[in-house]
N, C-alpha and C positions, 0 to 999 in steps of 0.2 A: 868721290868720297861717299859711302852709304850714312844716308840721313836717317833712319825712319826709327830710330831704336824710340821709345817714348820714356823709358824707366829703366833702371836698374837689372830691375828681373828678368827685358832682354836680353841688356847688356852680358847676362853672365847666360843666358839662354844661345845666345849668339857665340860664345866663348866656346863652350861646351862641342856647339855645333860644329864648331870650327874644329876644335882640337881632335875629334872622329876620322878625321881624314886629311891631314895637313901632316901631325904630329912635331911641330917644332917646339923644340924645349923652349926657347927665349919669350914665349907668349905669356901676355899677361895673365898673373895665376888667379882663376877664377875665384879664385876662395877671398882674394882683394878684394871684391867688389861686396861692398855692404850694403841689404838691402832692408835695413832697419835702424840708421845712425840715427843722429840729431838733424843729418841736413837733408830730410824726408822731402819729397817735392813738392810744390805749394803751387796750385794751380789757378792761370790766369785765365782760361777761360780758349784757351787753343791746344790742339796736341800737338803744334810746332815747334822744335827745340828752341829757335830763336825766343819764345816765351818761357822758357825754364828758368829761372831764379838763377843768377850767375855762379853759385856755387853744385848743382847738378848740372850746370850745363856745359861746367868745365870739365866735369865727371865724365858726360855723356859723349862729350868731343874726344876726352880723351880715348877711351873705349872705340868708338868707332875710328880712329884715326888708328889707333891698335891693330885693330884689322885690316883696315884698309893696306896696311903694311903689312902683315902676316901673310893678304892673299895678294898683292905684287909679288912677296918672294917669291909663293908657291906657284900660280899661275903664271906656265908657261907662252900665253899669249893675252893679248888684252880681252877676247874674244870669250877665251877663259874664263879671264877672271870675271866676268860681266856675267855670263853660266851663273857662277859660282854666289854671285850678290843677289841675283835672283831666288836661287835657291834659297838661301839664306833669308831672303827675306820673308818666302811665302812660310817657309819654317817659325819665323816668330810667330807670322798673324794667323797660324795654326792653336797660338798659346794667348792671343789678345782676344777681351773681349770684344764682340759684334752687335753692331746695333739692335740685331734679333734679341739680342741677353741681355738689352740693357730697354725691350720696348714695353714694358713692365711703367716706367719712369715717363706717363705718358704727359706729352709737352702742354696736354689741353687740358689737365687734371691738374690746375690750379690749386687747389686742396691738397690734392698728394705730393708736389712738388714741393710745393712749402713746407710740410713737414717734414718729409727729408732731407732741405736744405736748412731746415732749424737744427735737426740731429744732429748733424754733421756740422754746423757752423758752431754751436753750443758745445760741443764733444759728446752729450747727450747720448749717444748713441752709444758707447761702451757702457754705459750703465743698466741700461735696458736690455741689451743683448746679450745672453751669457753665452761662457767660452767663445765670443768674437774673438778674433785672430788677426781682422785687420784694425790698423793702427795710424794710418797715414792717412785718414782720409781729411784734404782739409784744402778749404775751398778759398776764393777770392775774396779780398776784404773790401772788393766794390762793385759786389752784387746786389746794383740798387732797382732791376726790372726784376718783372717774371722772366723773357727772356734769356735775362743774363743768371739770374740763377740756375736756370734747366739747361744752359750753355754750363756752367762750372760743376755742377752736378754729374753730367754726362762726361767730362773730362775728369774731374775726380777718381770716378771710379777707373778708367782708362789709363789712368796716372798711378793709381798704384800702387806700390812692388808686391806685390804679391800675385800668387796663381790666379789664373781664370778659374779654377773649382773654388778657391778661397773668396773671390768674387761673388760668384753665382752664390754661395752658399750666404754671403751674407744681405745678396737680393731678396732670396729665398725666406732666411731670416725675419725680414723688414716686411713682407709679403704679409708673412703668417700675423706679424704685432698691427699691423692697417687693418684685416679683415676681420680679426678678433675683438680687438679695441679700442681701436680709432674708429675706422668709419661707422662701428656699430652705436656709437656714442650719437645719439642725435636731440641730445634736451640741447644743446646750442644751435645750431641750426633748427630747429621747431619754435624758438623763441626770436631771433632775430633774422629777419626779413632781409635775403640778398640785395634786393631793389630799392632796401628804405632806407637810403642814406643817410638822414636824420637820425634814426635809430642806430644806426651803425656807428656813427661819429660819434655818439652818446656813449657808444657801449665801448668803444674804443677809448674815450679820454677817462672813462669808469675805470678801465684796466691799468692805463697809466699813472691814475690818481690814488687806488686805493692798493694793488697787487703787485705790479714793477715798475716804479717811477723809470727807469732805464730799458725797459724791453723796446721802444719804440729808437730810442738810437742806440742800442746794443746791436738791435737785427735787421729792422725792416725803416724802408724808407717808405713816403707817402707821395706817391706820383700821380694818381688821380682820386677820385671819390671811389671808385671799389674796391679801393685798395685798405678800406677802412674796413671792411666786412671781412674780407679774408686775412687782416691779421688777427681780427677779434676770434676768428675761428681755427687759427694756428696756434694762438696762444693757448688756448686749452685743447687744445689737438695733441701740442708741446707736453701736459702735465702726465705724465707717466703712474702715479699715484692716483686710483679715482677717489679715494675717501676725500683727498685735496681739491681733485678734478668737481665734484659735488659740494663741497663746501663752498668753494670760488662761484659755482652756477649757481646756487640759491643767493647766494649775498647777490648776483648779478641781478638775478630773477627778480627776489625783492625789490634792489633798488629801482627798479625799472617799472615794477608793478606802483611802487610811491610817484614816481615820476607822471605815470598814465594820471593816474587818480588827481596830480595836483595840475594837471595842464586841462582832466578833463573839466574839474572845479573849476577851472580859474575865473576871478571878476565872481564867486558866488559864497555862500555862508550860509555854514547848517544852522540852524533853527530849533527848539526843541517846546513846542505848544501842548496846552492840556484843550482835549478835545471831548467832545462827548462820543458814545462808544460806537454807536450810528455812524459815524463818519468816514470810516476806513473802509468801510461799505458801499457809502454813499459817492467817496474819490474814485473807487474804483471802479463802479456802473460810468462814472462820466469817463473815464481817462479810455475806458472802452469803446465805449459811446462815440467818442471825438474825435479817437486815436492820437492822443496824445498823452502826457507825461500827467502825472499828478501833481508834479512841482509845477509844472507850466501851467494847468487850469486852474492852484492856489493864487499863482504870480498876478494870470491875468482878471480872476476877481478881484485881489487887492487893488489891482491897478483902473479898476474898472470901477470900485469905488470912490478911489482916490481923485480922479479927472471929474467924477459928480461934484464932491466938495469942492473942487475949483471952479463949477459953472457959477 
């Protein structure tokens, strides 16, 4: 029995192919095969039919077992028909995408991946794209690594029904919206530091606290400590709208800039003296002088008179 059909648009590719030179009326009529219902294929993360959701997969069985029958009748020897499967199959993967078409979707491009697995996870992606044409794209609902997302990713698009031009074209598509307006965006990444975990966890529970209490178990799980840097930078990677995209980066920016300032104060208290006019003069020759801070050479006079009165 030929296994390799992956989707629908084989399926009726394979049909086609067959009906060219076989011509028996009893064959399944191609025009049966829908490649746009309600029961669209939903991908686990393999292009092995044994993983198709048991309602394509009883589609897909059936389809090929179609054939499989169509070329016993025709095929005169088993020999034949073996010819004939072969053909048939190099014939599909003439119309499947190729890892070349899909190396675009690079596995080491953490950043890029993530946002197209937000697109597509979110539906996000038909709003952004106009005249998009594909409509199935839609991923595993326990894609908790980078791994396994760039595994459902790469299946996805494989999966389906539609042309390999209607494919490429909406690569193509996703191409042009990354180099124009995502990765050109760099006020997020210029303010938070891949390496500063601290800041990243900060800036992560900022996102959950104030902008989506749900983004963090809607999308993304938290597997290690880096995993906190690259959702914060998916998340507004994700905002399609920059007047939004800017509004959300300064409420961060501030908050963060408050945060610096009260951790750099901490344990201390402004002060506000009338001094005589000489002095700001006279701080600053010392703090020169010393190399050191003006608050510091106030602190440690005070404190230098204050240890006198206790001798």
């Amino acid at each position: 029995m030929i296994d390799f059909l992956i989707n629908r648009y084989e399926a009726k590719l394979a049909f086609s192919y067959i009906n060219e030179f076989t011509y028996i009326e009893d064959i399944e009529d191609i025009e049966d095969i829908e490649l746009d219902d309600k029961g669209i294929l939903s991908i686990i993360g393999s292009i092995n039919n044994s993983l198709v959701p048991d309602g394509d997969k009883v589609k897909l069985n059936k389809y090929e077992q179609e054939i499989d029958n169509v070329l016993y009748r025709y095929a005169k020897t088993e020999k034949e028909e073996k010819e004939i499967k072969t053909k048939l199959k190099n014939h599909i993967k003439k119309y499947r995408l190729t890892d070349e078409d899909l190396i675009w979707i690079n596995k080491k491009d953490i950043r890029l991946c993530n946002w197209i697995w937000y697109l597509f996870y979110s539906r996000s992606y038909n709003k952004i794209i106009k005249r998009n044409t594909i409509n199935d794209i839609i991923l595993d609902n326990n894609d908790n690594t980078h791994d396994e997302r760039y595994i459902s990713l790469i299946n996805s698009f494989k999966k389906s029904n539609y042309t390999k031009e209607d494919k490429i074209l909406l690569i193509d598509k996703l191409k042009a919206i990354w180099s124009e307006k995502v990765i050109t965006y760099r006020k997020v990444t210029e303010l938070i530091e891949e390496k500063n975990t601290k800041q990243s966890i900060w800036a992560y529970n900022y996102i959950i606290k104030t902008f989506n209490p749900r983004f963090d178990r809607n999308y993304f799980n938290i597997n290690n400590e880096y995993d906190y840097y690259h959702i914060v930078i998916c998340y507004f990677d994700g905002i399609d709208n920059t007047y939004e995209k800017n509004d959300k980066f300064t409420s961060l920016k501030n908050a963060w800039s408050q945060k610096k300032y009260r951790d750099d104060n901490n344990g201390k208290k402004s002060y506000n003296f009338n001094m005589s006019i000489d002095i700001t003069k006279k701080l600053d020759i010392l703090s020169i002088k010393s190399n050191r801070s003006k608050s510091y050479i106030i602190e440690e006079l005070i404190n230098s008179e204050y240890m006198k009165l206790k001798q």
